[in-house]
PQR file of N, CA, C, O and H, with PARSE charges and radii, in Angstrom:
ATOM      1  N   UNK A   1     116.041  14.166 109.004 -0.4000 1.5000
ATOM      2  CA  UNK A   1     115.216  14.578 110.129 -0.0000 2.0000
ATOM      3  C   UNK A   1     115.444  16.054 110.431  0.5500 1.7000
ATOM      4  O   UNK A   1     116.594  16.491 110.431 -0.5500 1.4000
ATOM      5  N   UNK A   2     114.336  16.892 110.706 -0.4000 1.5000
ATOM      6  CA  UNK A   2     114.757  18.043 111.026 -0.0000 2.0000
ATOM      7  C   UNK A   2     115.555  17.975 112.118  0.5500 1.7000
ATOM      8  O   UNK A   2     116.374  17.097 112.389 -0.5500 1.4000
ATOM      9  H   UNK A   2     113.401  16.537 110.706  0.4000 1.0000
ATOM     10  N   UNK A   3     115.186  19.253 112.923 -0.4000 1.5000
ATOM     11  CA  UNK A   3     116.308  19.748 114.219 -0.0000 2.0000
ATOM     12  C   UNK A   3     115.066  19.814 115.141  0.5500 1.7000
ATOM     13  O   UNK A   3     113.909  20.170 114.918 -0.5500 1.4000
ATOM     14  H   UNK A   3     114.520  19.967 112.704  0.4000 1.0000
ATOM     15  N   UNK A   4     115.553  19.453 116.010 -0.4000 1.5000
ATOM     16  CA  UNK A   4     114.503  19.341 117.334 -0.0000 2.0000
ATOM     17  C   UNK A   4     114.910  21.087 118.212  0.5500 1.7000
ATOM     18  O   UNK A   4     116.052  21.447 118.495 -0.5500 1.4000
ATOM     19  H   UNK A   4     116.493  19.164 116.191  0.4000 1.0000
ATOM     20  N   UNK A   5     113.773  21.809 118.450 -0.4000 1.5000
ATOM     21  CA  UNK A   5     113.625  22.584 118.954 -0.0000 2.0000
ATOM     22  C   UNK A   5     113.856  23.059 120.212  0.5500 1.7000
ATOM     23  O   UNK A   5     113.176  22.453 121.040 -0.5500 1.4000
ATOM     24  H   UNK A   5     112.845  21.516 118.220  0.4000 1.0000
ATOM     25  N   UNK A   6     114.684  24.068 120.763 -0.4000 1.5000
ATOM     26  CA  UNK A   6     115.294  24.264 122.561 -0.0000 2.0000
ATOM     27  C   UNK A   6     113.770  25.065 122.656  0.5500 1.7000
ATOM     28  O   UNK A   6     113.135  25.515 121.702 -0.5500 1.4000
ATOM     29  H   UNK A   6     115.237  24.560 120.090  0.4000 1.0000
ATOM     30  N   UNK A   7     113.405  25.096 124.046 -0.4000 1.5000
ATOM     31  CA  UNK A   7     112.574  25.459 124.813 -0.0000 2.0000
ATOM     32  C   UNK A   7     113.050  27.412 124.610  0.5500 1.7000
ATOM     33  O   UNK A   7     114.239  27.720 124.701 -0.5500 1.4000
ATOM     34  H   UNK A   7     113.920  24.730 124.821  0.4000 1.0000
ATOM     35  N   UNK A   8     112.319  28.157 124.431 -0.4000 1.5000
ATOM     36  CA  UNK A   8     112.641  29.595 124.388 -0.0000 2.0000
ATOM     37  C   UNK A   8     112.822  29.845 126.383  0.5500 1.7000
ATOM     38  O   UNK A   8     113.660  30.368 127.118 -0.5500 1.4000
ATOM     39  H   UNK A   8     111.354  27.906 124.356  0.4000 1.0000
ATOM     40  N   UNK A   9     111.954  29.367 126.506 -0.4000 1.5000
ATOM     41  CA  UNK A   9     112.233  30.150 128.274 -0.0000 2.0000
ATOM     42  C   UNK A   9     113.261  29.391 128.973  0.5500 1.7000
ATOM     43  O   UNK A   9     113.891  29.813 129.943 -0.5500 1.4000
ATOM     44  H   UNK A   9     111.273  28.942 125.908  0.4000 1.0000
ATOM     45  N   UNK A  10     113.435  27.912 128.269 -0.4000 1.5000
ATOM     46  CA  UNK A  10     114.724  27.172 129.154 -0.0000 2.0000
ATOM     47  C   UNK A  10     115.892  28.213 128.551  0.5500 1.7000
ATOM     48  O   UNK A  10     116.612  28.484 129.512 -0.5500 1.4000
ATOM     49  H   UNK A  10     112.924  27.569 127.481  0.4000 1.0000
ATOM     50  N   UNK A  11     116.231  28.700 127.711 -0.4000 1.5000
ATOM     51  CA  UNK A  11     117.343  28.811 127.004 -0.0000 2.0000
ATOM     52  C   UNK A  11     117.738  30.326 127.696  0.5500 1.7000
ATOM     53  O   UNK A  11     118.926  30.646 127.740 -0.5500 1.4000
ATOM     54  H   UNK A  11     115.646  28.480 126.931  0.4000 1.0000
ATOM     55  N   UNK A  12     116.748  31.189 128.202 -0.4000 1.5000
ATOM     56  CA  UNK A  12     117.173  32.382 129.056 -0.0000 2.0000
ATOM     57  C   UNK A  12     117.465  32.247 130.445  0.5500 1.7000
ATOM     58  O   UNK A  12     118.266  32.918 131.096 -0.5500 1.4000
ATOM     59  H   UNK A  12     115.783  30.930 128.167  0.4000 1.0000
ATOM     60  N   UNK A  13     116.699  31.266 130.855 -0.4000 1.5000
ATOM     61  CA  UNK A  13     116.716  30.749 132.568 -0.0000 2.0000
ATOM     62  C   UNK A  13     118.064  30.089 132.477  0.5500 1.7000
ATOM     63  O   UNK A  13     118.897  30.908 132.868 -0.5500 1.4000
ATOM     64  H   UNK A  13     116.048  30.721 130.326  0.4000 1.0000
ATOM     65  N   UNK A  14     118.549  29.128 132.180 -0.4000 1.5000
ATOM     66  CA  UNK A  14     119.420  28.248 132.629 -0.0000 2.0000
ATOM     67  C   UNK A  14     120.785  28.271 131.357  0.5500 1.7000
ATOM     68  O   UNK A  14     120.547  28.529 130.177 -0.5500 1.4000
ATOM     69  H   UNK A  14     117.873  28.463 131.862  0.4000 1.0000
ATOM     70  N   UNK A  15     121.947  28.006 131.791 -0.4000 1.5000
ATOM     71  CA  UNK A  15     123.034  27.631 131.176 -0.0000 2.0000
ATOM     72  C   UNK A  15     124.076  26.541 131.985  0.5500 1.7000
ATOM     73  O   UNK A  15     124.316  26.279 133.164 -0.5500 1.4000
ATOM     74  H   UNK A  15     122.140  27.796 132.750  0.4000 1.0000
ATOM     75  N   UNK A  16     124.466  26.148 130.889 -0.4000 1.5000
ATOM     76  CA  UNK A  16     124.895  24.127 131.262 -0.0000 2.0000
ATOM     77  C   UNK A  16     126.478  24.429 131.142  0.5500 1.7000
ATOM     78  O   UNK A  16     126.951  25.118 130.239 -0.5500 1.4000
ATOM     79  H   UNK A  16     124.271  26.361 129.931  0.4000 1.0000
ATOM     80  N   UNK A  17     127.208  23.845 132.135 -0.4000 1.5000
ATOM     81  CA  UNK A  17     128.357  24.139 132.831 -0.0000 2.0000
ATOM     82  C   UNK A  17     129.579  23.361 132.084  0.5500 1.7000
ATOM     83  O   UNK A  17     129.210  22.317 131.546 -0.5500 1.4000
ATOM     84  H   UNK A  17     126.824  23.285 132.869  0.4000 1.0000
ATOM     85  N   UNK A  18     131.018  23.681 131.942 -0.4000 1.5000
ATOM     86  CA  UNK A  18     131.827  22.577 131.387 -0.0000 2.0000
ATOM     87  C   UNK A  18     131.663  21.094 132.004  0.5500 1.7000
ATOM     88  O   UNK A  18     132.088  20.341 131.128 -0.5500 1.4000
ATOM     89  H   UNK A  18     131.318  24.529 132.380  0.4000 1.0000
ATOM     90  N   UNK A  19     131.365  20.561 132.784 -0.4000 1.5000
ATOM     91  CA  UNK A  19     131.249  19.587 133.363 -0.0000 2.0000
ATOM     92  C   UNK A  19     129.995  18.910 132.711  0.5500 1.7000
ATOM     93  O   UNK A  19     130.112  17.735 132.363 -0.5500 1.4000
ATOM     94  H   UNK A  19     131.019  21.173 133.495  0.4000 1.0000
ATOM     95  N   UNK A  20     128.872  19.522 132.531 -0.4000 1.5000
ATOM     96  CA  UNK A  20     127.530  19.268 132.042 -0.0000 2.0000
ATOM     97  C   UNK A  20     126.142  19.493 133.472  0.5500 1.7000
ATOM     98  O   UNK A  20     125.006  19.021 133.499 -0.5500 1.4000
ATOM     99  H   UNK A  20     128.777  20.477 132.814  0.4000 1.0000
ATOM    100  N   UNK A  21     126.737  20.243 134.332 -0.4000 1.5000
ATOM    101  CA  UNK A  21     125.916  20.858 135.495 -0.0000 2.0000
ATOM    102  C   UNK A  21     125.068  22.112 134.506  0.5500 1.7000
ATOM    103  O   UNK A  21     125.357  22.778 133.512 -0.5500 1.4000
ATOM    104  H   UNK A  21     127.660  20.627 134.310  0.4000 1.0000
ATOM    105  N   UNK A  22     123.798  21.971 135.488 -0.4000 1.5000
ATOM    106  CA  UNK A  22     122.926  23.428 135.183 -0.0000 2.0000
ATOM    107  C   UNK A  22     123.066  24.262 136.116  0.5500 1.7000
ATOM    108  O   UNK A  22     123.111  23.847 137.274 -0.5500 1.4000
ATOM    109  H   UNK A  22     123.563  21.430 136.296  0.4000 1.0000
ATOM    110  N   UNK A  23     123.161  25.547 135.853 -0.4000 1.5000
ATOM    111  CA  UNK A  23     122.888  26.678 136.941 -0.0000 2.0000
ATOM    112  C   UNK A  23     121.768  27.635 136.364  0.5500 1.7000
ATOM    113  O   UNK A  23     121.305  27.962 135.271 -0.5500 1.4000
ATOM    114  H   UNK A  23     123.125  25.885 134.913  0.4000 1.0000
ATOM    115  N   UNK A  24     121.650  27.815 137.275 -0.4000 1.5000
ATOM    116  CA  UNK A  24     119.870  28.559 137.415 -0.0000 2.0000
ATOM    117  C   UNK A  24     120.120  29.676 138.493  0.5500 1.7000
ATOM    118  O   UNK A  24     121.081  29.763 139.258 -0.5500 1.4000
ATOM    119  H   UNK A  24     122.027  27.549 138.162  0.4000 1.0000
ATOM    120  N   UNK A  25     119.302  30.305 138.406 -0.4000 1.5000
ATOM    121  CA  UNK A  25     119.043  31.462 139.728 -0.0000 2.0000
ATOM    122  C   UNK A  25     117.951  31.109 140.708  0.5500 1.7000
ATOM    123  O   UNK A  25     117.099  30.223 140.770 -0.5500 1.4000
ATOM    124  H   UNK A  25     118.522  30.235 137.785  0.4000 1.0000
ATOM    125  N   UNK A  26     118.238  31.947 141.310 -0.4000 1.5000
ATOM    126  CA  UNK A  26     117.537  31.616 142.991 -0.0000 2.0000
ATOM    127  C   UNK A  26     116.053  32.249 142.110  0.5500 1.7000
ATOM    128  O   UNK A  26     115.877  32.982 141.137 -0.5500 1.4000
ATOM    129  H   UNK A  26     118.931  32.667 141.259  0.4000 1.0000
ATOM    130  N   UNK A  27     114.892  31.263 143.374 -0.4000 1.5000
ATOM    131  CA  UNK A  27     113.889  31.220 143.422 -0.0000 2.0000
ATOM    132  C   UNK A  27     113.186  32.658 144.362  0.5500 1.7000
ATOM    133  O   UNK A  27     113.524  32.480 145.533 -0.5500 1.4000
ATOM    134  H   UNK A  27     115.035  30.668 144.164  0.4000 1.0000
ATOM    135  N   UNK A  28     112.524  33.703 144.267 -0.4000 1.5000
ATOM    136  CA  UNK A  28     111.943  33.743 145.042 -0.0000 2.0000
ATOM    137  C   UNK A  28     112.210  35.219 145.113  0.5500 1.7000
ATOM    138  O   UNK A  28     111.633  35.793 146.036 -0.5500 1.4000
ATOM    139  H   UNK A  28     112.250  33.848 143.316  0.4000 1.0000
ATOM    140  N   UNK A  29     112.874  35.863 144.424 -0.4000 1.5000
ATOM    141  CA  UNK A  29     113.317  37.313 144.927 -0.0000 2.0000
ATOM    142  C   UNK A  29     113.097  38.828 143.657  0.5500 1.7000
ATOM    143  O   UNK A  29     113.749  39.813 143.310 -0.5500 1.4000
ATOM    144  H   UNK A  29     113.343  35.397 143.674  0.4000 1.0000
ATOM    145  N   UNK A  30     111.874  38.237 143.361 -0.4000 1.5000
ATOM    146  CA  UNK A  30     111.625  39.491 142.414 -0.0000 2.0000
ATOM    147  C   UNK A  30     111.470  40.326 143.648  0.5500 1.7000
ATOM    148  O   UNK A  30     112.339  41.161 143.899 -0.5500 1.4000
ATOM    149  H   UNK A  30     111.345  37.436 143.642  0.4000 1.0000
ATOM    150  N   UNK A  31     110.347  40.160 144.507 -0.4000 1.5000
ATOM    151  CA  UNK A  31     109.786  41.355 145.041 -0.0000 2.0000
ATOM    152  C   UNK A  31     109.180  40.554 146.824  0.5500 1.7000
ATOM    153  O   UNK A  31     109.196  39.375 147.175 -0.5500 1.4000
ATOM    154  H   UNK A  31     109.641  39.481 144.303  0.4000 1.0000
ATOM    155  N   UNK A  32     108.788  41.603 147.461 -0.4000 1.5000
ATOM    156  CA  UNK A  32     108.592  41.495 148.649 -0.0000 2.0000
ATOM    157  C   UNK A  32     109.769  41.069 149.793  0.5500 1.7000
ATOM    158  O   UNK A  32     109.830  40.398 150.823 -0.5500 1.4000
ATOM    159  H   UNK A  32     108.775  42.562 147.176  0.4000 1.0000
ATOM    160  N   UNK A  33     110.528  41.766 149.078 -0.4000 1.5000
ATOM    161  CA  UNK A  33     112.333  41.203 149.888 -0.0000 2.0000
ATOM    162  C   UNK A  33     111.864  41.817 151.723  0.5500 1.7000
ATOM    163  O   UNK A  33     111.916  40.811 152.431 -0.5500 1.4000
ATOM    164  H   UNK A  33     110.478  42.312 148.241  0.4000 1.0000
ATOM    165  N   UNK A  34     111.485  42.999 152.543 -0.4000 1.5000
ATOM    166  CA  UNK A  34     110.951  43.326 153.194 -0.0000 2.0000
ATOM    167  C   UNK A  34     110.483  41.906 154.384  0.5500 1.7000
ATOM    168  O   UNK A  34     110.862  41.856 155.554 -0.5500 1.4000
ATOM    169  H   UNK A  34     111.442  43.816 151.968  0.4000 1.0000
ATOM    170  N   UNK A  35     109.939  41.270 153.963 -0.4000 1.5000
ATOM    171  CA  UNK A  35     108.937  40.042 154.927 -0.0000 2.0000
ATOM    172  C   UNK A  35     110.116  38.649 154.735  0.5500 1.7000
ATOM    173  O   UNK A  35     110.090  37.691 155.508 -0.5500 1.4000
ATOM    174  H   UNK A  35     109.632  41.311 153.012  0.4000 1.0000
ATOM    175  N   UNK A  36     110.940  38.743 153.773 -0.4000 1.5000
ATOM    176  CA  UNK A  36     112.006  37.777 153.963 -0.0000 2.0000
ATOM    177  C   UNK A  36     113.196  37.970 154.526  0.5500 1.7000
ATOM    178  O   UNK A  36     113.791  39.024 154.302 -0.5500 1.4000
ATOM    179  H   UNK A  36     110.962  39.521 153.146  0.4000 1.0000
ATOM    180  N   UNK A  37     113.790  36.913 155.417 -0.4000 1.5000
ATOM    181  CA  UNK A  37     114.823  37.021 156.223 -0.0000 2.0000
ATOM    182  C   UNK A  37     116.651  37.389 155.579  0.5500 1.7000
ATOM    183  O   UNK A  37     117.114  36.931 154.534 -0.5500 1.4000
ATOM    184  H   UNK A  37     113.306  36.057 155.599  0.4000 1.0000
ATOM    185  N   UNK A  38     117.202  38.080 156.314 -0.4000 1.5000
ATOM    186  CA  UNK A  38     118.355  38.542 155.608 -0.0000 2.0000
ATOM    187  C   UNK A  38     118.740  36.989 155.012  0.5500 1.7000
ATOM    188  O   UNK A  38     118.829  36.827 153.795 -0.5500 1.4000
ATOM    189  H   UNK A  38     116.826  38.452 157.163  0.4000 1.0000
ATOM    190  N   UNK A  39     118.983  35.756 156.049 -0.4000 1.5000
ATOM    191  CA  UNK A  39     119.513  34.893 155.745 -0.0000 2.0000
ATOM    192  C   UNK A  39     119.293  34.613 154.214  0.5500 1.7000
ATOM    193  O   UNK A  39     120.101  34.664 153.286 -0.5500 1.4000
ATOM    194  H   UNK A  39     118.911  35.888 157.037  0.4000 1.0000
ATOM    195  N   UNK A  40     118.012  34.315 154.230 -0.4000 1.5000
ATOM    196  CA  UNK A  40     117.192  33.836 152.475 -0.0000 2.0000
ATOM    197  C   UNK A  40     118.169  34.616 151.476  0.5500 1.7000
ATOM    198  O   UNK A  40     118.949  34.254 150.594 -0.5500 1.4000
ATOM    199  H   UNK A  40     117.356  34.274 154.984  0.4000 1.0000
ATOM    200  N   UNK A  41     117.771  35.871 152.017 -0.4000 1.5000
ATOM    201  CA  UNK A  41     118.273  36.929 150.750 -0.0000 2.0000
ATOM    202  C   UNK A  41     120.191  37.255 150.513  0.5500 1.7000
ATOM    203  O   UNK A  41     120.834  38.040 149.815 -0.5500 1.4000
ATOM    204  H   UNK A  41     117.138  36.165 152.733  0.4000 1.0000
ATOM    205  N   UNK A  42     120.457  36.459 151.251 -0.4000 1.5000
ATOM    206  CA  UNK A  42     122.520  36.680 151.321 -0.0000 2.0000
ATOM    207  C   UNK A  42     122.345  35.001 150.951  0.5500 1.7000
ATOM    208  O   UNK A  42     123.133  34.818 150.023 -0.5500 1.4000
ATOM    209  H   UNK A  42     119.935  35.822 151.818  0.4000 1.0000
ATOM    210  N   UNK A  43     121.771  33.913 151.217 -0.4000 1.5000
ATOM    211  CA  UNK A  43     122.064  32.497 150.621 -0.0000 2.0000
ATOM    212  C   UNK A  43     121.503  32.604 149.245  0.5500 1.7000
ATOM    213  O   UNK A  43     122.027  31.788 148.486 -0.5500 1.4000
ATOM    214  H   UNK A  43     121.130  34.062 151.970  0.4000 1.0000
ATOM    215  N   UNK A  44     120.375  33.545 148.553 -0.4000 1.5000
ATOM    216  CA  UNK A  44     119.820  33.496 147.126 -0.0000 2.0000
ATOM    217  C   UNK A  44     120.350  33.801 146.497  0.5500 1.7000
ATOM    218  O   UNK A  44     120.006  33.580 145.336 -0.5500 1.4000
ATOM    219  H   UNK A  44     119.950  34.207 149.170  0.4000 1.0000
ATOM    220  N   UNK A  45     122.124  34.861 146.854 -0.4000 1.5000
ATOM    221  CA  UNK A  45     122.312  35.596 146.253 -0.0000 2.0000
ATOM    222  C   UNK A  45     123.112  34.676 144.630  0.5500 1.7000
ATOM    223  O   UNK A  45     123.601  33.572 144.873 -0.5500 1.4000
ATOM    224  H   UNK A  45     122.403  35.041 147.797  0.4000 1.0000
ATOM    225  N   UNK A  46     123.175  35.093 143.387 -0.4000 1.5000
ATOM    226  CA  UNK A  46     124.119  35.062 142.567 -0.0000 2.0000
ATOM    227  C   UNK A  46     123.280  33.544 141.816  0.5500 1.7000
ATOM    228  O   UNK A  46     122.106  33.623 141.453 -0.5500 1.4000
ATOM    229  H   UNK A  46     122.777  35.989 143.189  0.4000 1.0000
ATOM    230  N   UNK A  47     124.024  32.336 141.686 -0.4000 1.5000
ATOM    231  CA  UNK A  47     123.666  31.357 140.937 -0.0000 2.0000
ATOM    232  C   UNK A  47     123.766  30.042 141.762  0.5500 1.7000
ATOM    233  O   UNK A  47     124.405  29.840 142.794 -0.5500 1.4000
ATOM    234  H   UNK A  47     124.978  32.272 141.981  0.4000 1.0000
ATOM    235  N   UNK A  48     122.859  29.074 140.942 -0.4000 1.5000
ATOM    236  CA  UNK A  48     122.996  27.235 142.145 -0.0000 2.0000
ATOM    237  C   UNK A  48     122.721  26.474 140.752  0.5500 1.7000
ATOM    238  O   UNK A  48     122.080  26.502 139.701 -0.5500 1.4000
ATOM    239  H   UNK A  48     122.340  29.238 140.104  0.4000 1.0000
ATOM    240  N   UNK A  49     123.469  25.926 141.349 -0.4000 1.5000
ATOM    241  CA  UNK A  49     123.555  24.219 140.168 -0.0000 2.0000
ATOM    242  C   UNK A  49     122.619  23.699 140.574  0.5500 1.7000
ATOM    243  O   UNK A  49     122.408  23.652 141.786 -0.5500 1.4000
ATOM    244  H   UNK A  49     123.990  25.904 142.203  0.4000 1.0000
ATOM    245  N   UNK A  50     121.628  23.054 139.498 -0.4000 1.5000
ATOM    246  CA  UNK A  50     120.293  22.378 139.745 -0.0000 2.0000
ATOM    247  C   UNK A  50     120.739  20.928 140.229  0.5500 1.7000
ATOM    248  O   UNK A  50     121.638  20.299 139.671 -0.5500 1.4000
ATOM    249  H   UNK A  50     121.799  23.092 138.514  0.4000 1.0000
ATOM    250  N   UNK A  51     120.043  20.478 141.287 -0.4000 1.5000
ATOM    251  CA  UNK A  51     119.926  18.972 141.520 -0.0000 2.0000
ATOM    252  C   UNK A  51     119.950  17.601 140.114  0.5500 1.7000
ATOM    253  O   UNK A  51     119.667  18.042 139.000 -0.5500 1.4000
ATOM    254  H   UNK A  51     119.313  20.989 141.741  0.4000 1.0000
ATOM    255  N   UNK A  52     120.174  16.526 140.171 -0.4000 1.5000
ATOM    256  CA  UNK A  52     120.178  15.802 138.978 -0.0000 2.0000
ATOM    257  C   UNK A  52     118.794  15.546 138.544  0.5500 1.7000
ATOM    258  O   UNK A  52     118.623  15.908 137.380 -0.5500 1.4000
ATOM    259  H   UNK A  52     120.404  16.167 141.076  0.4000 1.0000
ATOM    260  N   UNK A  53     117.545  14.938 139.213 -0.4000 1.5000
ATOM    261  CA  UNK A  53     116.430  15.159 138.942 -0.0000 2.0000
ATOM    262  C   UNK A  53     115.985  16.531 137.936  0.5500 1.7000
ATOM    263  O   UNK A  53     115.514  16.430 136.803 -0.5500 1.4000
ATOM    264  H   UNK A  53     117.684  14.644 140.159  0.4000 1.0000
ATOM    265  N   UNK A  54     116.253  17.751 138.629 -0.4000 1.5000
ATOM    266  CA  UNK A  54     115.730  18.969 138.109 -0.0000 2.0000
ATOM    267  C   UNK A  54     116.647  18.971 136.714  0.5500 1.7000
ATOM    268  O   UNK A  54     116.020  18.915 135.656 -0.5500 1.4000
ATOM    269  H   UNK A  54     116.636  17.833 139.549  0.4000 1.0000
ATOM    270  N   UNK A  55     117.909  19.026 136.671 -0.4000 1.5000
ATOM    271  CA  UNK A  55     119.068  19.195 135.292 -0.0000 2.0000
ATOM    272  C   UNK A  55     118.365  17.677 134.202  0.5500 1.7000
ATOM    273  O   UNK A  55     118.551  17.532 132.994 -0.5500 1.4000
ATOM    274  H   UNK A  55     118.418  19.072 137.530  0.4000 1.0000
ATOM    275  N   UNK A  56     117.898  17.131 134.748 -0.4000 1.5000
ATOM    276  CA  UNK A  56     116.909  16.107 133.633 -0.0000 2.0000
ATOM    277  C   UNK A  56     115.800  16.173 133.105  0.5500 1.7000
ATOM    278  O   UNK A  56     115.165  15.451 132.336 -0.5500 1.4000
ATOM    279  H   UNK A  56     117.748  17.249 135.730  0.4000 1.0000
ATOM    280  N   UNK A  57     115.564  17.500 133.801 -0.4000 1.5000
ATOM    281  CA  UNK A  57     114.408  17.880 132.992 -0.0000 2.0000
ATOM    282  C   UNK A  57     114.283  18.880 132.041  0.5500 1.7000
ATOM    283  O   UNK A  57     113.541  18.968 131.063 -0.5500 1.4000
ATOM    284  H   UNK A  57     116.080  18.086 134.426  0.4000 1.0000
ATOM    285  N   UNK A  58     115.060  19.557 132.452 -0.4000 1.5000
ATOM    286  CA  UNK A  58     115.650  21.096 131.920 -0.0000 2.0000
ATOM    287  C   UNK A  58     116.561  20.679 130.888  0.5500 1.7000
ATOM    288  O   UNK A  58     116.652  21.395 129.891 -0.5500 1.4000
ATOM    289  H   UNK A  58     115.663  19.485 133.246  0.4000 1.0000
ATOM    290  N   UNK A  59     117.420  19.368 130.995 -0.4000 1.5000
ATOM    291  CA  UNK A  59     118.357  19.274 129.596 -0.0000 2.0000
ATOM    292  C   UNK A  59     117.005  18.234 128.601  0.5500 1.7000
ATOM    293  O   UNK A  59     117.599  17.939 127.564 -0.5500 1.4000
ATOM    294  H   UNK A  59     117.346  18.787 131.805  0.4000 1.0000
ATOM    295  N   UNK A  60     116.109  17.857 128.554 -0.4000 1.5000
ATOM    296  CA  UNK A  60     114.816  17.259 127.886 -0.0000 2.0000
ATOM    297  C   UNK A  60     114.586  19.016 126.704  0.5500 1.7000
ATOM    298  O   UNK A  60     114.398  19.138 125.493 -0.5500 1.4000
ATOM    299  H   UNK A  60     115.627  18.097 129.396  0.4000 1.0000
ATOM    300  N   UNK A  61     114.718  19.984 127.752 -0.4000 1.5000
ATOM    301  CA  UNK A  61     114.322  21.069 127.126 -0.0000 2.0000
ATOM    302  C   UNK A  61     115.287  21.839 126.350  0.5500 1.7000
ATOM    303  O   UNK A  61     114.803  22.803 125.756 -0.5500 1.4000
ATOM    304  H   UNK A  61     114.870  19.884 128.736  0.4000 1.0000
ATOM    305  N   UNK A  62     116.660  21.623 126.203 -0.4000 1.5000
ATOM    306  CA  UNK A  62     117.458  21.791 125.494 -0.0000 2.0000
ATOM    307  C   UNK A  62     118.445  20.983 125.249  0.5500 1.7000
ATOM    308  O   UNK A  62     119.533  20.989 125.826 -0.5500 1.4000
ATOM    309  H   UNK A  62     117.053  20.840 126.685  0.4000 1.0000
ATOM    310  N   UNK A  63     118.087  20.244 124.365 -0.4000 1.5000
ATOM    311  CA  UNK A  63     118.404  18.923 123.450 -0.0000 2.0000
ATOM    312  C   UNK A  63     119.818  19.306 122.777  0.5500 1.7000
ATOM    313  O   UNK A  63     120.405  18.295 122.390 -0.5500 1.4000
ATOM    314  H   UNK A  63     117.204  20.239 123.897  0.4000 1.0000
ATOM    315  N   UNK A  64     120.538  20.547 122.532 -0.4000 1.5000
ATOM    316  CA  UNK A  64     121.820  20.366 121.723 -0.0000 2.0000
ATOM    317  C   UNK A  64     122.688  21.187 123.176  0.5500 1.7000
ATOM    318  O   UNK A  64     123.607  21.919 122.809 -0.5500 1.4000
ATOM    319  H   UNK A  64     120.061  21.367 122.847  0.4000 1.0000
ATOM    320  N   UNK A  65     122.543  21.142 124.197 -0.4000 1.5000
ATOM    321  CA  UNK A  65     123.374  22.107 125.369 -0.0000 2.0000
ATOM    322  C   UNK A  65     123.717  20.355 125.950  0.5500 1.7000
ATOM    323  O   UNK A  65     122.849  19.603 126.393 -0.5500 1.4000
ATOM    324  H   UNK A  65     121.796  20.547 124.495  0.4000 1.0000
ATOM    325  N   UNK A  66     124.546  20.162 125.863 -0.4000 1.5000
ATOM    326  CA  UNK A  66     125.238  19.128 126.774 -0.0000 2.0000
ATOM    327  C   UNK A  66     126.401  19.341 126.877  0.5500 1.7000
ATOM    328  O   UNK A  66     127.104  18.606 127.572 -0.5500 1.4000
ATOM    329  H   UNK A  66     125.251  20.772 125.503  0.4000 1.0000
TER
END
């Protein structure tokens, strides 16, 4: 059987944790930082482990990262 293929855009967005958690980056902060609240922008900061729902979909998309 061949090799089943990782997703090109999962594989820059997300990386899978020793445990087998995903972390991802915050949503929302290319641009228009201005009209959003400091709070948003000091809680977006850096990286978040995806929920189990979301990390089941995202590990569908990279099949050898477990």
């Amino acid at each position: 059987m061949p090799k089943m293929k990782t997703k090109s855009s999962a594989k820059k967005r997300f990386k899978v944790t020793a445990n087998g958690h995903i972390k991802a980056g915050h949503a929302g902060k290319r641009h228009g930082m201005i009209k959003r609240s400091t709070k948003f922008i000091r809680t977006a900061r850096g990286t978040r482990l995806l929920s189990k729902p979301d990390a089941a979909i995202v590990k569908k998309y990279m099949p050898y990262a477990r």
